[in-house]
N, C-alpha and C positions, 0 to 999 in steps of 0.2 A: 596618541596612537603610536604603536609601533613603527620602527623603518621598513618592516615588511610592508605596512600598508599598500594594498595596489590602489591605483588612480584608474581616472578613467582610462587614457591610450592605453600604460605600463597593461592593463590586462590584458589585453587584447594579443599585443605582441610576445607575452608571457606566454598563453597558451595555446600559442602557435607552436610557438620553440617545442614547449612540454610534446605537445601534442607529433608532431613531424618524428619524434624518436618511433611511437606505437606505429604508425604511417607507413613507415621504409620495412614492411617484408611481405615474404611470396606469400602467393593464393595456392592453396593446396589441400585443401583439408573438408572430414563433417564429409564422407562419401555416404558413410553405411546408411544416412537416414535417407538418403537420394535414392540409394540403390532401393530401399525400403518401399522408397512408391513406386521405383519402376515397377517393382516383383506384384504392389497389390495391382498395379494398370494393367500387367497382362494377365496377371488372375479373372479381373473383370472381362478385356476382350476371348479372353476362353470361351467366359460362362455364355456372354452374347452369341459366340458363333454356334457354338453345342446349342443352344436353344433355336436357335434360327435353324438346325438341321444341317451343317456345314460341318466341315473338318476342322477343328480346333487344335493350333498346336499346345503342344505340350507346355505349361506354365513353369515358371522355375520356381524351385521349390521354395516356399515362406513360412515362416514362425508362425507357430500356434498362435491365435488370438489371445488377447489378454481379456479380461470381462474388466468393462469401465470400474467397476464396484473394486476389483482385485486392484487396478490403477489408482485408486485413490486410495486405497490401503497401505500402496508400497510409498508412495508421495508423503502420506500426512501421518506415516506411522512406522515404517524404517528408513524413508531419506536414501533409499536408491534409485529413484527415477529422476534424475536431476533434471529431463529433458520434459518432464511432463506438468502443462499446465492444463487449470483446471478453468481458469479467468476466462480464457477467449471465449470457449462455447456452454461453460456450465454443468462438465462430463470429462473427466478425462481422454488428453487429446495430444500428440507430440505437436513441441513446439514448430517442426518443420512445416507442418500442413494448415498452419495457419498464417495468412496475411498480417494476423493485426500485431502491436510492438508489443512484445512482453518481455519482460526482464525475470529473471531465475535465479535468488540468492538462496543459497544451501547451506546446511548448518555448518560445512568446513569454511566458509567466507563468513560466515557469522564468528564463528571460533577465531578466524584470524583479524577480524577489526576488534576483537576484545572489549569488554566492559557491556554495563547496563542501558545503554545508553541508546537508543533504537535510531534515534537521528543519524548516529554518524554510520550505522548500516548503509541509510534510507538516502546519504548522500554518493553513490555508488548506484541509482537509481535515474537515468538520462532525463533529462525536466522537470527533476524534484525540486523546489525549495521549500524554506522552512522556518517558521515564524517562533520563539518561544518569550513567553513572558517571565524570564528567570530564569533560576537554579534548576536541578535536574528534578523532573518530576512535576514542574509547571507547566500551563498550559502549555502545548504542543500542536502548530497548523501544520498540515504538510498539503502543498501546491502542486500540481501537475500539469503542465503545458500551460502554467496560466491561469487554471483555473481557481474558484474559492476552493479552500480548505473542507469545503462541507459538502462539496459536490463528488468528493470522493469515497465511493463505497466501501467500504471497510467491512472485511470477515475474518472471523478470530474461528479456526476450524470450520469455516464453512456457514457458519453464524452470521446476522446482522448486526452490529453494535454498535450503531449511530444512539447519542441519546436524546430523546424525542425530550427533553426539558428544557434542551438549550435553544439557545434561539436560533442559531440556524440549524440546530440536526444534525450538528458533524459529530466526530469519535478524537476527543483529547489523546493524540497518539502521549502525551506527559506519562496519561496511565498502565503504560506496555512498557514491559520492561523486555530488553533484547536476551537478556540472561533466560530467559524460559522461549526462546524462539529456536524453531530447526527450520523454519523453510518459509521463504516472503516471495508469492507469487503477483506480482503488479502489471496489471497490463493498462499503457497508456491511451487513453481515446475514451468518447463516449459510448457507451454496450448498452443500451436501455431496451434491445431487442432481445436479449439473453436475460441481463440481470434488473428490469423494470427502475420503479423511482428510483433516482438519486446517482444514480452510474452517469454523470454527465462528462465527469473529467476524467475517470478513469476508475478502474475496480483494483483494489490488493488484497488478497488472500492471505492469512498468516496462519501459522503451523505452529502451536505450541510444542515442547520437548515429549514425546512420550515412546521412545527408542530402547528396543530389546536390550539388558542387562542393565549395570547400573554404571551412573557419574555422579561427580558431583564437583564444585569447584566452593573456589570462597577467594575474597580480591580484598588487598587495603588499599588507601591511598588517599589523595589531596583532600583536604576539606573534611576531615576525618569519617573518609565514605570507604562502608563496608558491605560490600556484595555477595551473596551466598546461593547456589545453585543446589540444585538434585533434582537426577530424573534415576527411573528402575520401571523397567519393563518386560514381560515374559511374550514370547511367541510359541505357540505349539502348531499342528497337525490343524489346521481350522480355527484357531482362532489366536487373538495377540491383545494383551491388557498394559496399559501406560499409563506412570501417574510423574508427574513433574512440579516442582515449584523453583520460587525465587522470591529473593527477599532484600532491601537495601536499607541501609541509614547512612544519612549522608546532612552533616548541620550544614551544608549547602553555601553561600553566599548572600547578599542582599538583593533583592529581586531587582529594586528601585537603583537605576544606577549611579544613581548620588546619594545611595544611604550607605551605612554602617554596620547595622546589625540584621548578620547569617539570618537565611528563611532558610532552614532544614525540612527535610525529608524524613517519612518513617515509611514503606512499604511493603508489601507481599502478597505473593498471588500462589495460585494451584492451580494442575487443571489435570485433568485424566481423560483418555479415550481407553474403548475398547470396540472389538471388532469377532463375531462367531458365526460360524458358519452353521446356521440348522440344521441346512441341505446342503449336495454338493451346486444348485444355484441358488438359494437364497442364503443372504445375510444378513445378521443384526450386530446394530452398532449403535454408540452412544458415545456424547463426550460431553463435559462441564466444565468451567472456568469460573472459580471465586476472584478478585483481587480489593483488597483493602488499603488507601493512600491517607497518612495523615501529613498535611504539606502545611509550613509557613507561608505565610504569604501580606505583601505590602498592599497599603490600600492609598486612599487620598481622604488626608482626613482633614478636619477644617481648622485654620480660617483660609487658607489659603486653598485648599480641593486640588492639591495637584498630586502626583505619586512619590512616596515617602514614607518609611520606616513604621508601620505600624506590629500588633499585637496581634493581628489576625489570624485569622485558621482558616483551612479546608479539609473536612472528611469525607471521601470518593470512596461508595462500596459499588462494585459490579459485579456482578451474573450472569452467565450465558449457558447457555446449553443446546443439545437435540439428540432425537432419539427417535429410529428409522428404521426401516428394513432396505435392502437392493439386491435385487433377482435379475440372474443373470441367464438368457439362452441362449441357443445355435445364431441367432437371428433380434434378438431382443434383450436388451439391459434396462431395468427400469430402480428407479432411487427415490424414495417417498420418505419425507422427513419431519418433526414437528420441531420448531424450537423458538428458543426462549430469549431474550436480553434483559438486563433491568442495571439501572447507572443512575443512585443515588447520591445525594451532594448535600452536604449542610456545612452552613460558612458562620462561624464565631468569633467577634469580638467582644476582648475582657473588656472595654472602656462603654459598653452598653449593658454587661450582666450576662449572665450565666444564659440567658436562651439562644437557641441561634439566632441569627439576623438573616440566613436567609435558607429556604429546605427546597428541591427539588427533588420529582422522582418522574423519569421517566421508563418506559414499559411495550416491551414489542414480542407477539406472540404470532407465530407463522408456524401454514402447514402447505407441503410442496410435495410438487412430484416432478422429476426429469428424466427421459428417457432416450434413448437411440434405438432407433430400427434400423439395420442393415439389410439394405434391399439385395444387390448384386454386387459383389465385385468390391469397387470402389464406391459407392451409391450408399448414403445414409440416410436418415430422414431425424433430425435430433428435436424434441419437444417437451415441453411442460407448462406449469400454473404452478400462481403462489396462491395464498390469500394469508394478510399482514394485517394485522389488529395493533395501531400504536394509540401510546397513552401517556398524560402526563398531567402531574398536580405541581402546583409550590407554593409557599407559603403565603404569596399575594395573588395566584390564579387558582379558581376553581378546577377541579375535575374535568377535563373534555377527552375526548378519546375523536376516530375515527378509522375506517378500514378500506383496504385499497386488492382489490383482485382481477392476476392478470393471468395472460399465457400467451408462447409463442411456439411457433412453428421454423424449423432451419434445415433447408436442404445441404447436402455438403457432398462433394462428389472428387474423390480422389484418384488419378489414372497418370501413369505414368509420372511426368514430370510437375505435374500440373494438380493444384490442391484449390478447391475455391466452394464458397458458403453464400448462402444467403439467405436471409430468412426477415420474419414479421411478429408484432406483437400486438394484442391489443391490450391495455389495461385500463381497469374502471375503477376509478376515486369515488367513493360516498357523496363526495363534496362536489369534484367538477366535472364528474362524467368522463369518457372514456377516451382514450389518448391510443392513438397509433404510434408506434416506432420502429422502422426499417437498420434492417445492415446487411453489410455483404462484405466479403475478402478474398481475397486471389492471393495464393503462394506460387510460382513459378519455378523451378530449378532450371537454371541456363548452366551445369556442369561446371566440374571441376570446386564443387561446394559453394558456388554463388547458386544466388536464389533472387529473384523480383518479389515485393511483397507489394500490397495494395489493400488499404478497409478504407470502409464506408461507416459511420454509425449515426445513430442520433440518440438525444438522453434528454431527459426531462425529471423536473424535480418540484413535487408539490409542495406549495408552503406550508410552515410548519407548525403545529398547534399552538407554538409560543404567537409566531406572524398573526397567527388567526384570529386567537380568544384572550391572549393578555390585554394588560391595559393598554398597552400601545397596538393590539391586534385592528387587522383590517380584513373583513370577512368577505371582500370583494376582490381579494390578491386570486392571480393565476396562478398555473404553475410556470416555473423558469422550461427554457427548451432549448437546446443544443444540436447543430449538426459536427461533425465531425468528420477528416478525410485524410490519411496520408498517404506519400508513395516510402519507398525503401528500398537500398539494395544491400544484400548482407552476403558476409563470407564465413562460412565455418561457426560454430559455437561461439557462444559466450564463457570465457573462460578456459576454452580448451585450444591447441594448437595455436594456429594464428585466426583472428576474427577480427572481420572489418563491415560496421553497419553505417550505413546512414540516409538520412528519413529527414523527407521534407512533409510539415503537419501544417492544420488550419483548425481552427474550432468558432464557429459563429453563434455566441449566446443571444439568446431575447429573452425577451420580461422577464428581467432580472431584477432579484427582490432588495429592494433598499431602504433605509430606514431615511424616512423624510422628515426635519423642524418642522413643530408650528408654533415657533419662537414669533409672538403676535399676526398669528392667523388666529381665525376662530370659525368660518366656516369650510361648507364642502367637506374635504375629506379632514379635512382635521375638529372638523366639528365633534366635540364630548376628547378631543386628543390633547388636551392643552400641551402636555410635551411630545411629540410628535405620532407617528407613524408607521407600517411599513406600505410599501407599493409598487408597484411594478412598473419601474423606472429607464431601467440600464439596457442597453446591449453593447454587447463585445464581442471583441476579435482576438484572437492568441494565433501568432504563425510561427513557426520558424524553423530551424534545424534540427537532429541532434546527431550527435557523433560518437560513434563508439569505435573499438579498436583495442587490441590487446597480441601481444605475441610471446613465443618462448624466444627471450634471446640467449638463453644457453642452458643446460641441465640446469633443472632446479630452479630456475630466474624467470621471472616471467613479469611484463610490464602491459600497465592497461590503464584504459581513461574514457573518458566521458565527458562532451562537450555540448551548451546548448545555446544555440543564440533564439532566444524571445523578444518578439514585439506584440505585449497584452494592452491593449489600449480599450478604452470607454469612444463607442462610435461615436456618442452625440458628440463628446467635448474632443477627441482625438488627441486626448492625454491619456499618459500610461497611468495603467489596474498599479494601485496601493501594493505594496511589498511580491512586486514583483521583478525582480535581476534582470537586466535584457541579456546578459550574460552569468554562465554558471556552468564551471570545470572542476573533476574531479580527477588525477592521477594517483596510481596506487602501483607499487611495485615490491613486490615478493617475494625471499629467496629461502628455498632450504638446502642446506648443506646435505653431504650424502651420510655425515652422521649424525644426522634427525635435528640439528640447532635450525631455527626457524628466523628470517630477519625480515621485517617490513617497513614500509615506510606511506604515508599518504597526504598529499598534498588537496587541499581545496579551495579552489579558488571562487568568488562572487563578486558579482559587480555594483554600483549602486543602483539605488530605487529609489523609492518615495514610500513616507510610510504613512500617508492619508492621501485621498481621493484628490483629485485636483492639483496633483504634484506638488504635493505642501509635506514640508518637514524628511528631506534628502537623507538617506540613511546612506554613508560610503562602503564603498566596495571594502573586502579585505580579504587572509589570506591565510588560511590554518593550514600547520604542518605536524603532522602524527607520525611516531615509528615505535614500532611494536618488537618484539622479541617473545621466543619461547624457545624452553632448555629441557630436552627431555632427562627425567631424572632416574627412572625405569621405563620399561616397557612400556607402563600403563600409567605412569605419573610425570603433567610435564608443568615446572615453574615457568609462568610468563609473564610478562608485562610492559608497560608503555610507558610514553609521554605526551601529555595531549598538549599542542597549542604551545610548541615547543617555544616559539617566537614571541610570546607572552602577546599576543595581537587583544587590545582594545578594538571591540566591537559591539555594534546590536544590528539583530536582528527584527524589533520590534523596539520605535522610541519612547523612550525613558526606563527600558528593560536592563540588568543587565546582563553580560554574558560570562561565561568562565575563564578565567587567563589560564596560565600555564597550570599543569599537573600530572604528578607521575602517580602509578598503583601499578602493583606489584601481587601476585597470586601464583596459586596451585590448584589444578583440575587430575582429576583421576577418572580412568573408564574400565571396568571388566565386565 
């Protein structure tokens, strides 16, 4: 290990220090969106008193409505709404009038953490951590507040892209590449009253590049990894067409942290939207995503079965798409969409022959409608239905499929200072019948750009057709269920001015699905299992903080961070959840000069864990340090580039993985 290494105390008092710099300035800031509700609150007391027959004073005057359909237009397809998510309610919605935590990264903070590399975005994300099995382009977990990796909803343009072949259903963030991203919409908590199955830990929303005119970039560097971008886009009079890709190779490193020889990367993806207006209220839209991964990768090969330098392969192809209309009135927004995923895998080794050794394919088709009524004033009424058709084969399970149809109802009523939601779900599984799930949130403005935030949610996630019909399937599994609850107080923006949040959370899981031995059992549930099971085992707890904070301390300089302390533990045994940090900080600080040279720098710190159930096998804390540059060279072309892991820090993230030491790359982006 490195001398960087942190320890257990050494981190703690680290990023304290770090932290106390972002800490020390005034509350000032983030009026206009305050003022925003006042103006809708007395629009609403107008319309109440004029109907009641009274004299209504005069409202002050407010902006034209936006039509949700137009908000999602500006959001996922020119990256000027930086304030608006789509996560908390399922519609475009400013982040001020919602309670619950959502975090806002935009294509200019994407542009400034540089490279293909989606993680080290995703760490600039308050109660993320993040598990990988190797080089760039290996498996990829990301964890939120504690939660599994697979309980987090994942949308690539508004899409699903969980793959229904794996065994727990989650989305290999390995296969995203940050090079074709403009915009990662992530709100923490569980939403299963908005977004149904699998929203337990938290939903992210991601935006591929498809931004009016053209770019394009291309990066070299460590490990002979080379990165290539391009996005081109037209906007007219009603309507806007986008098409983006990316592409890497990179001979990568040894996955295995005791081998020798590189597992490389070969990668690339596409993806396109467009957006036309018929009418002046209705619009059609459409968008698709190819991507193709061929990765190295280590296996455990005999006499010994442990992890170790093998010949192996993986070939990852994905699919996603949908294609919709959204009509927009005085009074009414409606959004009706069909779409698509599909996340195929097939795994080769030469030391058995030319077939694969293992083929997966999973497959998920949905058709949906979401809406808002605007009753009076402040007064919405936001609703919809999915119905989700998933499916999956591999090369040792049969064919099984199954389909799950839901819908909720969410009141929402916004009046002066004060924003708050609440709403209901019901959804009905083929398999286990039908499931309620509640939420609610409270936005506050107490002036001067502070705000009280407050949600409620609950999520549930049915097991998964591997859990169900493989050989290890158990056709008697429930589904897992989660409630969820935090409070907050925040100041100003993220990212703008000075802004200061912080949020105490809880999340309480049950029947939680685990795979069980029946290493000499033979009846009951492991009857016909000779190697084991799944079952519904576990429950948990995840509590704890997080802390954000950022300020301008002088022209052009701006400093920020993000801090979480977690305690994720297993109730029965009141030992901590497998690779999870009870500590995790990230500081980043940013300077442009006033003739366009760009300087950054990003520090992240983690703490230890355990990287199996039972506190077995302690992964140590450690300590990456990133600084970035970029040099405008004309108007519209700027050289930039980095050094990652400046401190060459020996670490894993996941044991017997390894991870990358030090590395610089160096590139050129252009935009007109």
């Amino acid at each position: 290990m490195s001398g960087t290494t942190v320890h257990d105390g050494g981190f703690v008092s680290k990023y304290l220090f770090l932290f106390s710099v972002s800490l020390i300035a005034s509350a000032a800031h983030a009026q206009d969106a305050q003022q925003q509700r006042q103006d809708a609150g007395d629009a609403a007391v107008a319309e109440i008193l004029a109907r009641q027959g009274e004299p209504a004073p005069a409202p002050a005057p407010t902006p034209t409505p936006v039509p949700a359909a137009r908000h999602d237009r500006a959001a996922t397809a020119t990256d000027d709404a930086p304030t608006i998510t789509v996560t908390a309610n399922g519609l475009s919605t400013s982040i001020e009038n919602t309670g619950q935590p959502v975090t806002l990264i935009d294509r200019q903070e994407i542009d400034a953490v540089q490279g293909a590399d989606i993680a080290r975005v995703l760490e600039r994300v308050p109660s993320v951590s993040l598990t990988r099995n190797g080089p760039l382009g290996s498996y990829t977990g990301v964890s939120v507040r504690g939660a599994d990796a697979d309980q987090l909803l994942v949308l690539i343009d508004g899409v699903r892209v969980a793959d229904p072949s794996s065994p727990a259903g989650g989305f290999d963030f390995g296969t995203l590449l940050a090079s074709n991203i403009s915009r990662i919409d992530f709100l923490r908590g569980s939403n299963s009253t908005i977004w149904g199955a699998d929203a337990m830990g938290g939903v992210v929303d991601i935006t591929t590049r498809a931004t009016p005119g053209l770019g394009a970039s291309v990066e070299y560097g460590a490990r002979n990894t080379l990165t290539t971008q391009a996005s081109a886009g037209i906007k007219g009079d009603g309507y806007s067409i986008g098409l983006g890709g990316a592409a890497i190779r990179s001979d990568g490193f040894s996955a295995a942290a005791d081998g020798t020889e590189p597992d490389g990367l070969r990668q690339w993806g596409v993806g396109g939207t467009a957006h036309v207006d018929l009418t002046p209220q209705i619009e059609a839209f459409a968008n698709g995503r190819y991507s193709h991964a061929h990765l190295d990768i280590d296996g455990f090969p005999p006499p010994n079965y442990v992890l170790a330098d093998t010949d192996e392969t993986q070939t990852t192809k994905q699919y996603s798409g949908a294609l919709g209309l959204a009509y927009y009135g005085m009074d009414l927004t409606l959004r009706g969409a069909w779409s698509f995923a599909d996340t195929a895998r097939d795994n080769f080794d030469p030391a058995t022959g030319p077939a694969p050794t293992f083929t997966g394919d999973g497959h998920s088709d949905m058709v949906s409608l979401r809406g808002e009524y605007r009753l009076i004033g402040g007064l919405t009424l936001a609703f919809g239905g999915e119905h989700e058709r998933t499916s999956y084969q591999t090369s040792y399970d049969a064919h099984a499929a199954t389909s799950i149809t839901g819908g909720y109802l969410q009141a929402g009523w916004v009046l002066g200072n004060l924003a708050a939601h609440a709403g209901a779900r019901v959804d009905d599984h083929e398999r286990f019948g039908s499931k309620v799930s509640l939420g609610g949130d409270i936005s506050y403005g107490l002036g001067h750009g502070w705000r009280l935030r407050t949600s409620y949610g609950e999520g549930f996630k049915p097991p998964t057709l591997y859990q169900l019909y493989s050989d290890y399937g158990n056709q008697q599994l429930r589904p897992e269920t989660s409630t969820s609850v935090d409070f907050g107080i925040e100041h100003g923006t993220r990212g703008e001015g000075t802004h200061f949040a912080l949020t105490a959370f809880r999340r309480d899981s049950s029947q939680l699905i685990t795979f069980v031995s029946c290493f000499g059992v033979t009846g009951g549930i492991c009857t016909n299992r000779p190697f084991g099971t799944y079952d519904n085992t576990d429950r948990a707890r995840a509590h704890g903080i997080e802390l954000e904070a950022g300020t301008q301390l002088a022209p052009g300089l701006r400093l920020a961070g993000y801090y979480t302390h977690l305690t994720a533990q297993d109730r029965g045994t009141g030992l901590d959840l497998a690779r999870r940090p009870r500590d995790m900080a990230t500081v980043h600080a940013d300077y442009t000069a006033p003739f366009g040279v760009t300087l950054g720098g990003q520090l992240r710190l983690v703490g230890p864990s355990y990287d199996k159930a039972g506190e077995v096998d302690r992964l140590a804390g450690y300590t990456l340090a990133d600084i970035t540059a970029s040099v405008p060279l004309t108007h519209d072309i700027d050289l930039f580039g980095r050094v990652e892991n400046i401190f060459d820090e020996s670490y894993q993230t996941a044991a017997g993985y390894g991870s990358p030491g030090r590395g610089a790359f160096i590139g050129v982006r252009g935009r007109m």
